[in-house]
C-alpha positions in Angstrom: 0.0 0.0 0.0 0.8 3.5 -0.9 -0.1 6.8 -0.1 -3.8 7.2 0.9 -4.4 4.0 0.8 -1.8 2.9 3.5 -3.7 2.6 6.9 -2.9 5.4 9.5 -1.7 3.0 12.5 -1.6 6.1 15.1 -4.9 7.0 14.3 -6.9 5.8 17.3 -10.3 7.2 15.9 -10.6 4.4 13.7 -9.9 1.7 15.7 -12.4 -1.2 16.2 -11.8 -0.3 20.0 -13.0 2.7 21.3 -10.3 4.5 23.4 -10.3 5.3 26.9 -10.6 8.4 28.4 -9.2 7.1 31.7 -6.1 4.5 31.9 -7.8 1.4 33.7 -4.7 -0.5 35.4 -6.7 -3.2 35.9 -6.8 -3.8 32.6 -2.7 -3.4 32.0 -1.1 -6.6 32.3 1.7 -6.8 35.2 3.3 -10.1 33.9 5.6 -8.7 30.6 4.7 -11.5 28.9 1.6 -10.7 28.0 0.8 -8.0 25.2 -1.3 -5.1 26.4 -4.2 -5.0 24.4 -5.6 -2.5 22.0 -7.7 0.7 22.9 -6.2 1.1 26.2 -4.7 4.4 25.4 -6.9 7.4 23.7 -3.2 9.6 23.1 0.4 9.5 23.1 0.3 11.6 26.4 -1.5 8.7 28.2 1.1 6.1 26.8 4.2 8.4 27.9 2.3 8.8 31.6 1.9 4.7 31.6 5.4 4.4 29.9 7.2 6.5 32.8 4.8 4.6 35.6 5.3 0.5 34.5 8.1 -1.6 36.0 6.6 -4.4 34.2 10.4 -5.6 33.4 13.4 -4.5 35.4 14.5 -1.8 32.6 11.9 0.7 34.7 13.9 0.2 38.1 17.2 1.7 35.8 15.9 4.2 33.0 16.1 8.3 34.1 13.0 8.8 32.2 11.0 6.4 29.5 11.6 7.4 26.0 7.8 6.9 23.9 8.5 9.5 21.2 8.8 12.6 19.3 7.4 14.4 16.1 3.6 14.1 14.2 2.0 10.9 15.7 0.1 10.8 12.9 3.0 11.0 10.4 2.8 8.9 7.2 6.4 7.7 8.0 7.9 6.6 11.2 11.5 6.1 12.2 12.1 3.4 14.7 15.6 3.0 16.4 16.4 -0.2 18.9 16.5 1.8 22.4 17.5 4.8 24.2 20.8 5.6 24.9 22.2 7.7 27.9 21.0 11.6 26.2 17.9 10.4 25.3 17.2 8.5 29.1 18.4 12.0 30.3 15.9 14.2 28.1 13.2 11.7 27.5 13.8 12.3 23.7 14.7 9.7 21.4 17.3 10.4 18.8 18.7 13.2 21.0 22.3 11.9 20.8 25.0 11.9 17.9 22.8 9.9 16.3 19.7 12.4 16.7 22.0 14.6 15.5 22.9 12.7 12.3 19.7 11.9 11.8 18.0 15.8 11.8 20.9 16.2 9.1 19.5 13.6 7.1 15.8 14.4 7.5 16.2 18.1 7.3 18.4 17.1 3.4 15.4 15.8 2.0 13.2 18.5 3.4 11.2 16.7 6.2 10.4 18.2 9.8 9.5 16.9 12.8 6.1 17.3 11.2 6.3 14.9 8.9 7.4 12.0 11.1 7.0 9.9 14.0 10.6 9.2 16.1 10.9 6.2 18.2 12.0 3.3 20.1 11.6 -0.4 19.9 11.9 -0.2 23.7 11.1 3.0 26.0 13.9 2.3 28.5 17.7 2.8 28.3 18.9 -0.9 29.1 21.8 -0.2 31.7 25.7 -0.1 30.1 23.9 1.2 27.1 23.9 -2.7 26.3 21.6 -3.9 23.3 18.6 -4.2 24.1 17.4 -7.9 24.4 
């Protein structure tokens, strides 16, 4: 799919489920095992307040702050890096770093902003040592 046609993942209005308005922890599974299922989250904001709250796996007892993303959640193209490293645990930022840095350059050649993406992590903590995450 291309274009129009390509379904807008981060756009929650459409989704079979409708969201929340409140974050039910009841319905957040503890054990990190088990996926957390769709339309528990109505916005970004409630996924970065859950995101800096879970200790679900032990990355949340050693991360500074969690890293959920920046730019246009609704962007038609989304950048995706493996975790945060030490700047972007610091700042709550991903792509903060050198790499950030490198990676503004790159965008900012062929004319996209912020705007026009999505920035994230695979994961949303720094895994200690900077280590790859697992």
């Amino acid at each position: 799919m291309a274009g129009d046609d390509q379904m807008d993942l981060f756009n929650l209005s459409e989704t079979a489920v409708p969201p929340s308005k409140d974050i039910n922890p009841d319905l957040i599974p503890t054990d990190v095992k088990v996926p957390i299922p769709p339309g528990i989250y109505s916005s970004m904001e409630q996924i970065k307040i859950h995101c800096n709250q879970c200790y679900r796996c032990d990355l949340g007892t050693t991360r500074t702050n969690a890293v959920v993303g920046r730019g246009n959640p609704h962007a038609d193209l989304m950048i995706v890096g493996e975790g945060p490293g030490q700047n972007e645990d610091e700042t709550g930022l991903p792509f903060v770093g050198k790499a950030g840095q490198l990676l503004d350059k790159i965008l900012e050649s062929v004319q996209l902003t912020e705007e026009d993406v999505f920035i994230g992590n695979i994961v949303k903590c720094r895994p200690p040592g900077n280590r790859t995450p697992t």
